[in-house]
N, C-alpha and C positions, 0 to 999 in steps of 0.2 A: 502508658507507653507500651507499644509492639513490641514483641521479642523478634531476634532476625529471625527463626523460625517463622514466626505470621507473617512476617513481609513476604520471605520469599515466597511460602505459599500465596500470600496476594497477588502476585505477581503473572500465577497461571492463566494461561487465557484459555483454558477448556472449563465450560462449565460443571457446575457440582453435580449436574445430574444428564441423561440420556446417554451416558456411556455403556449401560446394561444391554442386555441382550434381549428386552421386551418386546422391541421396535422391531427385530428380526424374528422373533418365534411367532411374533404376530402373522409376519409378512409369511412366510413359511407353513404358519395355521392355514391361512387364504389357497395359498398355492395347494394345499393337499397335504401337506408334506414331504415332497418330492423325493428327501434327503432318506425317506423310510423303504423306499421302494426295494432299495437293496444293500445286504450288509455289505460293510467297508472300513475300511479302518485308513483315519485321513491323519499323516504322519505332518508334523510342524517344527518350527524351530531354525536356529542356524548354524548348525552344523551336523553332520551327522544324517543326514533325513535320505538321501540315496543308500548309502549301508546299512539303516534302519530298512526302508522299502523292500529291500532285496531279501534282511535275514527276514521280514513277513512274509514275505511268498515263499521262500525256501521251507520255512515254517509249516502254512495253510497246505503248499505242496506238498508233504511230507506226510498231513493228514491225509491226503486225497481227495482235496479239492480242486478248483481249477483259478489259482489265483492270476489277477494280471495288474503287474506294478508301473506305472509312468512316474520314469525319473530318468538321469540323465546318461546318455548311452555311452558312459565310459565305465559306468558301474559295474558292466555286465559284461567288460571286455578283459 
């Protein structure tokens, strides 16, 4: 007999596997690696990711770089 544990995992309908990231670093091998071409720093998540954006370029700025951040233009007002 199944414990409800196994059922409900049964019940997923994504498969046990291709969820990795193989299928893409392949794709991205192919291409060159486009993503290398220049640093960056790619901010994620939900919440939070405009005020992150902002304190990174306030940041890089501060080093004396020339940072340029795309996020939402109330961030900055």
């Amino acid at each position: 007999m199944r414990s409800t544990a196994e059922y409900v995992e049964g019940l997923s309908p994504w498969p046990q596997d291709g969820f990795g990231l193989d299928r893409i670093l392949a794709l991205l091998d192919e291409l060159g690696n486009p993503q290398r071409a220049y640093p960056s720093v790619h901010v994620v998540g939900t919440n939070g990711k405009g005020t992150t954006t902002r304190t990174v370029e306030e940041t890089l700025a501060r080093e004396g770089l020339l940072p340029a951040g795309y996020y939402s233009p109330h961030v900055t007002g």
